[in-house]
C-alpha positions as CSV (number, residue, x, y, z in Angstrom):
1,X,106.5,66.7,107.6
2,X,109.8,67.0,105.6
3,X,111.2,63.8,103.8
4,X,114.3,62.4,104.9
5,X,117.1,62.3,102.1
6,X,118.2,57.7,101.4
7,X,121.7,58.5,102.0
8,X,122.4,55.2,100.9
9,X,120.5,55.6,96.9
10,X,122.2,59.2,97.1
11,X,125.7,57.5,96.9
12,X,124.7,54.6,94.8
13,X,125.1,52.0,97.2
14,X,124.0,49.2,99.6
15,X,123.3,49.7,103.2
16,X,126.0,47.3,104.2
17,X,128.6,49.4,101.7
18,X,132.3,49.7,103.3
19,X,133.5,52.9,104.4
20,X,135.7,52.2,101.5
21,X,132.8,51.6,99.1
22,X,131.2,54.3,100.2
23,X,134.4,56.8,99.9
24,X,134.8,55.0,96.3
25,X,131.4,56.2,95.1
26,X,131.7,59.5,96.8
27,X,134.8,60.3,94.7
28,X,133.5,59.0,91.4
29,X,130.0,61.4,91.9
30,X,132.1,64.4,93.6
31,X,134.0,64.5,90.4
32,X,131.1,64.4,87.9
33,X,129.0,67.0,90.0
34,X,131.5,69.3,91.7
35,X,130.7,73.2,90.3
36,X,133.6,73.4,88.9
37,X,133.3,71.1,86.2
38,X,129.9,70.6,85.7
39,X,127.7,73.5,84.8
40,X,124.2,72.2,84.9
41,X,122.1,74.1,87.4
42,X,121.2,71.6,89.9
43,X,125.1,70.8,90.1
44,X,126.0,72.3,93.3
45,X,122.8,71.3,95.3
46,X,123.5,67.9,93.8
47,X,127.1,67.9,95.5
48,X,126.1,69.9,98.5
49,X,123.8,66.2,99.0
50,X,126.6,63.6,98.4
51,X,128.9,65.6,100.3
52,X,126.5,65.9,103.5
53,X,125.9,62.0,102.6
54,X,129.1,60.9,102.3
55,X,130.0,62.7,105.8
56,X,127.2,61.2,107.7
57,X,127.6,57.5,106.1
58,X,131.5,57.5,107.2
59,X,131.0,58.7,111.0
60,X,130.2,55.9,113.2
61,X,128.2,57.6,115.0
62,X,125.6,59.4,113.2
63,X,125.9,56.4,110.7
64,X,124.3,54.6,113.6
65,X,121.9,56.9,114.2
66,X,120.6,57.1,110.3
67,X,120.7,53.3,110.2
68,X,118.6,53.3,113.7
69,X,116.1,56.1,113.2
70,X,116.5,57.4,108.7
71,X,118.1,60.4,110.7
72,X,120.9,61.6,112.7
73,X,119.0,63.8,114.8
74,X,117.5,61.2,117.5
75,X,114.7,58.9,117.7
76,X,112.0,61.1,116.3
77,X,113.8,61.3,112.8
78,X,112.3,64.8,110.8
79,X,109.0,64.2,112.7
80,X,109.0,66.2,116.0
81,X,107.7,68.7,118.4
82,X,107.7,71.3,115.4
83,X,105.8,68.9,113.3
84,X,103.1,68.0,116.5
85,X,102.7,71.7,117.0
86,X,101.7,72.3,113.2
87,X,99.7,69.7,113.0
88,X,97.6,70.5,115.9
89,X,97.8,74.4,115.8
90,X,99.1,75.5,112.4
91,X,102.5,77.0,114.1
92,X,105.8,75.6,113.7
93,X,108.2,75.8,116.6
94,X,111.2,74.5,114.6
95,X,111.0,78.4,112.8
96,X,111.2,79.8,116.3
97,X,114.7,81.9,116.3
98,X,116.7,81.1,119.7
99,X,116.9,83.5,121.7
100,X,120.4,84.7,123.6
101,X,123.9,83.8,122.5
102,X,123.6,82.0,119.4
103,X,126.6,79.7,117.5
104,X,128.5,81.0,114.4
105,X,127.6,79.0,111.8
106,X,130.1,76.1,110.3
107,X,132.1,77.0,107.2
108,X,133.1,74.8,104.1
109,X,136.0,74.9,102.0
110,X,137.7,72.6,99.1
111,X,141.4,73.2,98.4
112,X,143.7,71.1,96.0
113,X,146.8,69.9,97.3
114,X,149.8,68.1,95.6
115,X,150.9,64.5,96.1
116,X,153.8,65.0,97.8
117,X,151.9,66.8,100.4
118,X,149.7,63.8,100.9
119,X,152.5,61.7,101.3
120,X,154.8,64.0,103.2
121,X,152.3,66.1,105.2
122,X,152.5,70.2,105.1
123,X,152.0,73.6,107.2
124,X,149.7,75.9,104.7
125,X,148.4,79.1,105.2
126,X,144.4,79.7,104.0
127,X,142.3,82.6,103.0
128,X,138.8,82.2,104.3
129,X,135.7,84.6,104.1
130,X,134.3,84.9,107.0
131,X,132.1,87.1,109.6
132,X,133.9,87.8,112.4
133,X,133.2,90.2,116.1
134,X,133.1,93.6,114.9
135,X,136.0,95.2,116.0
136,X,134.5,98.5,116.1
137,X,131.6,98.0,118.2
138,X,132.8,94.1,120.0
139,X,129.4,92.4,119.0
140,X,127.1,94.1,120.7
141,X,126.1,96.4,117.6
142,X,125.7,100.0,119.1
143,X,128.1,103.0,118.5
144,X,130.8,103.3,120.5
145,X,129.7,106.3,123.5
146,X,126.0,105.1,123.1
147,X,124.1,102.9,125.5
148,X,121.9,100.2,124.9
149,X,118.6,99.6,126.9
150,X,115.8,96.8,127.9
151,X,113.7,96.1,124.9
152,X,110.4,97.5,125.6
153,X,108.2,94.9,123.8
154,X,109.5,92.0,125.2
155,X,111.0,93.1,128.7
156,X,114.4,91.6,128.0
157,X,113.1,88.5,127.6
158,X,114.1,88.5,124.1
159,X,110.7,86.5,122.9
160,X,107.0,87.8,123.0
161,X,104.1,85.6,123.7
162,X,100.7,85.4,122.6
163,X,97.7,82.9,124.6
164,X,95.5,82.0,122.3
165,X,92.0,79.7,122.7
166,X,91.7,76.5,120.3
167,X,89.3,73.5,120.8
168,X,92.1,71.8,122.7
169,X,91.8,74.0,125.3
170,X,94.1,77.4,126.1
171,X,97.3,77.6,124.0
172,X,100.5,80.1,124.5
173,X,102.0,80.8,121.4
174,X,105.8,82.0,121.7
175,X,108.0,83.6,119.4
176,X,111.5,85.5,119.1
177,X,110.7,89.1,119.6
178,X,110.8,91.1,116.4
179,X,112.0,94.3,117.7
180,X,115.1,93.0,119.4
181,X,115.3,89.9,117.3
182,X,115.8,87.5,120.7
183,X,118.5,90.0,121.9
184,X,116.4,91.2,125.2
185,X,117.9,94.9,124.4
186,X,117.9,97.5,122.0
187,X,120.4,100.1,121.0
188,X,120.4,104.0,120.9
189,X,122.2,103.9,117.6
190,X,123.4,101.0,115.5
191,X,127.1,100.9,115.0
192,X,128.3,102.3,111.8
193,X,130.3,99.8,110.6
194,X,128.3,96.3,111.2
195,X,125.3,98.6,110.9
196,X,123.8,97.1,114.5
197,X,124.3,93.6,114.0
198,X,127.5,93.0,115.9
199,X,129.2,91.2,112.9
200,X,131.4,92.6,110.0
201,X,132.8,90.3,106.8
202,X,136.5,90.2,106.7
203,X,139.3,87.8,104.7
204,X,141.3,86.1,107.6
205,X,144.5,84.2,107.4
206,X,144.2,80.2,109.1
207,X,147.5,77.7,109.3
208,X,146.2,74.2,108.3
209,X,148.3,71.3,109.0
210,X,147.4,68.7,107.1
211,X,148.5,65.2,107.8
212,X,150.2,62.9,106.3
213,X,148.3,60.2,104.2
214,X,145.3,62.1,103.9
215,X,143.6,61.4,100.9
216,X,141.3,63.3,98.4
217,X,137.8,63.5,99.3
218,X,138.2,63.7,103.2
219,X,137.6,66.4,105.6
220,X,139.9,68.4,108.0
221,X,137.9,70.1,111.2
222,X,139.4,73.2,112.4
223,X,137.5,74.1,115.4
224,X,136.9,77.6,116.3
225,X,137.4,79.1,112.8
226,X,133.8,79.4,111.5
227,X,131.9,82.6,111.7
228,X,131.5,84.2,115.0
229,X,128.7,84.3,116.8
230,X,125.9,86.4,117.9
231,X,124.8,87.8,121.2
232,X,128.2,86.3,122.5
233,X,128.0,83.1,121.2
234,X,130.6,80.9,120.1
235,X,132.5,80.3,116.8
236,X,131.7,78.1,114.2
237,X,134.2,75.4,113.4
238,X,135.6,75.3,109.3
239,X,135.8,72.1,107.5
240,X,138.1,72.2,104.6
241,X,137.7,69.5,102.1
242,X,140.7,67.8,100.3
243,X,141.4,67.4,96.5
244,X,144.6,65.6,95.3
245,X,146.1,67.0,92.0
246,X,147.0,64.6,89.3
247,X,150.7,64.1,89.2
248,X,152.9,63.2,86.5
249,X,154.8,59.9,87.5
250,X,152.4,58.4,90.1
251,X,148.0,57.5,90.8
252,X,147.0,56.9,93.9
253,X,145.6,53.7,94.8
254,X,145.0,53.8,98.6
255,X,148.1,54.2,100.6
256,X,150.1,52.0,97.5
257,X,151.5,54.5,94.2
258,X,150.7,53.3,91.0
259,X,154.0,53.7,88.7
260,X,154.2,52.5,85.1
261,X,157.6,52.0,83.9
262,X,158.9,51.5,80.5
263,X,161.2,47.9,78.5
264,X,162.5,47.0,75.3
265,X,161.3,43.4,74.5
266,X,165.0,42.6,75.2
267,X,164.7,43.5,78.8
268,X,161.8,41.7,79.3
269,X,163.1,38.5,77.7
270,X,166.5,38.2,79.3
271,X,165.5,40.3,82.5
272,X,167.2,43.6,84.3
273,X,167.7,45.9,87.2
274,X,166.4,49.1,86.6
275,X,166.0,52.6,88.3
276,X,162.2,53.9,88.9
277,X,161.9,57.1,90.6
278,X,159.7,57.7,93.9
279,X,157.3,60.2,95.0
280,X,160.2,61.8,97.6
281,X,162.8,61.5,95.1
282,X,165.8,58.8,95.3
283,X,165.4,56.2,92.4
284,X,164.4,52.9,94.0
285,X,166.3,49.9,92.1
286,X,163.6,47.2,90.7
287,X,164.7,43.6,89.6
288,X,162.8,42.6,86.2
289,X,162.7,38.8,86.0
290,X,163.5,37.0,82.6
291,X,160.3,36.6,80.7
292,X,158.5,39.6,82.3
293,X,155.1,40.4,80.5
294,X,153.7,43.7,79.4
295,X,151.6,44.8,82.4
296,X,153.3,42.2,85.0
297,X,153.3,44.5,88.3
298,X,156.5,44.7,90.9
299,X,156.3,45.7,94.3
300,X,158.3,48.0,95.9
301,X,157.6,47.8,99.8
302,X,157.4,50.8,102.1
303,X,157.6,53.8,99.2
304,X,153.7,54.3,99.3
305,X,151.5,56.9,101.2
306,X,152.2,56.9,105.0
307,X,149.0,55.1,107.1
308,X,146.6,57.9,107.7
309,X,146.8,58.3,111.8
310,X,149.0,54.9,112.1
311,X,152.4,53.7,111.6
312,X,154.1,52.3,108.2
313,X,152.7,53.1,105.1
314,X,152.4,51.6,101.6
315,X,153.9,50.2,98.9
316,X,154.8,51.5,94.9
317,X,153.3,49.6,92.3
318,X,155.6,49.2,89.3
319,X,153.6,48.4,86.5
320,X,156.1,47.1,83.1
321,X,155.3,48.4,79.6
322,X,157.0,46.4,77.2
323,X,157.1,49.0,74.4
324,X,157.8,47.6,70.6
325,X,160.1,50.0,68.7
326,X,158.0,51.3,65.5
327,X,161.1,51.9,63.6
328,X,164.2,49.5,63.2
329,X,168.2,50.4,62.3
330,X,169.2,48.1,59.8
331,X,171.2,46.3,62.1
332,X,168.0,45.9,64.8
333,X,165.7,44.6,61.7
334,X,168.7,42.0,60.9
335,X,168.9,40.8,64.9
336,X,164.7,40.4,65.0
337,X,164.9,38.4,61.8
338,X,167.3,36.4,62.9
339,X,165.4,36.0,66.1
340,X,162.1,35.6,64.3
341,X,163.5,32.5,62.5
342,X,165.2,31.0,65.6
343,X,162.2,30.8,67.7
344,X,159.6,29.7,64.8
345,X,156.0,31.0,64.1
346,X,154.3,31.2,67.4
347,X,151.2,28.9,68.3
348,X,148.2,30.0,68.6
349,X,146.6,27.2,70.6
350,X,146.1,27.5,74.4
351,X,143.9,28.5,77.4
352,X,141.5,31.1,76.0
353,X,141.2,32.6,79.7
354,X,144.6,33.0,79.8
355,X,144.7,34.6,76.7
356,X,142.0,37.6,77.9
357,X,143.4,38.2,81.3
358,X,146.9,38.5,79.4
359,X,144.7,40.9,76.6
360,X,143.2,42.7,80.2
361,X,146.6,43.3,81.3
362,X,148.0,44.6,78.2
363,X,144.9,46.8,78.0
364,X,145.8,48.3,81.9
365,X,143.2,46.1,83.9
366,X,140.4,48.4,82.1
């Protein structure tokens, strides 16, 4: 019986997590495991787990179904017929190959997009490897001018069986037939260019619309783009997974924008208006009060990331950096000394707590 994967100690976290907890983890170990940047060997089978973790865990559904049964398959969990049937009789029926049309398989993909495509949403054309129909001999893998007959081992019934006697009484042992492989027919001569298996590799060209506020780390579903598949059976649906680029001006904190702009000490003591740009370009005009501290945040309402799927979106986060000057004109150092004796040495009593969350601030909330 195969052991079923904690989803919840694969990600880190409780079985009561948030789908934002659990998107917040799945982010954090994505990043330290994707192929890409780490080359240990167990690396992609690592983030081939969180990712199947993190999709299960933040769908309703088969979140229900894990919490219910440690699986997302039903009420028997990893322990079913197949595992009855090798108990008992040393045969496994979960190995048994389907017989007749059979689904293309699913297909996953990881592309990076910028920030402004997040926010703004885009049309994007995608390259994806994939099998599709051969064109030469339309799936059903003979030559083109040659016929195709009733398998002779299995009568068209694309499986064989075999009746065996155990000490439980009279057992029928049924498998995929292994001259047609489940097919029910064979062909006169194998197409040339699949080589008789009704499916040829090819490069093909998909438009993805992705939405705006999307965010990294989630999924889009295009169904029907998968591989094709066999005997006449349908397509495969792609899932194309979604990485944000790092940009320049602006960090993503849900649907708000992080922005971190800079003051002199003199604009933070007396106050001013100043100009901070935004993700889709106009400068928005921000009000610094008099007395603003270093790392003191203003909000700018509605110049955020669009609400995923919803209306309105979210708000830009100006963060102030009150930046001392290193060097001094002569006529600055005279100004700051004559400030310096104005105000008087500075005390150093006071709330230790507000001390550290002012140090905390200045240090970027680290």
């Amino acid at each position: 019986m195969a052991t079923q994967t904690d989803y919840y100690a694969l990600l880190g976290v409780a079985r009561s997590a948030t789908d934002e907890q659990i998107r917040s983890a799945y982010r954090k170990l994505a990043r330290q495991y994707h192929p890409d940047v780490n080359s240990a060997s167990d690396a992609s089978e690592r983030f081939k787990a969180i990712t199947e973790a993190y999709e299960v865990l933040t769908d309703p559904q088969r979140r229900q179904r894990y919490d219910m049964f440690g699986s997302t398959t039903g009420g028997l969990g990893d322990f079913g017929i197949g595992d009855l049937f090798e108990t008992f009789f040393g045969g496994d029926l979960r190995r048994r190959e389907p017989r007749g049309p059979m689904r293309g398989a699913d297909l996953r993909m990881e592309i990076e997009i910028d920030l402004i495509d997040a926010v703004q949403g885009r049309e994007r054309v995608i390259t994806v490897p994939r099998l599709e129909t051969c064109e030469r001999c339309h799936g059903n893998g003979a030559e083109p001018g040659t016929s195709t007959s009733t398998c002779a081992t299995c009568n068209g019934r694309g499986e064989v069986r075999q009746v065996q006697q155990s000490v439980f009484g009279r057992f029928v042992n049924v498998s995929t037939c292994p001259r047609c492989g489940g097919a029910g027919k064979t062909v006169d001569k194998q197409c040339t260019r699949c080589r008789g298996e009704g499916r040829e590799r090819k490069d093909r060209e998909i438009g993805l619309s992705i939405p705006a506020g999307i965010d990294d780390g989630q999924q889009l579903r295009v169904a029907g783009e998968g591989e094709a598949g066999m005997r006449g059976g349908p397509t495969g649906d792609l899932y194309v997974l979604i990485r944000l680029k790092e940009h320049a001006l602006f960090r993503r904190e849900g649907d708000d924008l992080v922005h971190l702009a800079r003051l002199s000490p003199a604009q933070a003591a007396l106050g001013d208006e100043i100009g901070v740009p935004t993700i889709e370009g106009p400068e928005a005009k921000v009000r610094v009060p008099a007395g603003a501290q270093h790392g003191q945040m203003v909000r700018v309402r509605g110049k955020g990331v669009p609400h995923l799927g919803g209306s309105g979106r979210g708000d830009q986060l100006v963060y102030l950096d009150v930046v001392i000057p290193r060097t001094l004109t002569k006529e600055e150092r005279r100004l700051y000394g004559q400030l310096r004796d104005m105000e008087g040495p500075t005390s150093q009593d006071g709330d230790s707590q507000d001390f550290f969350g002012r140090m905390k601030d200045a240090m970027g909330g680290g």
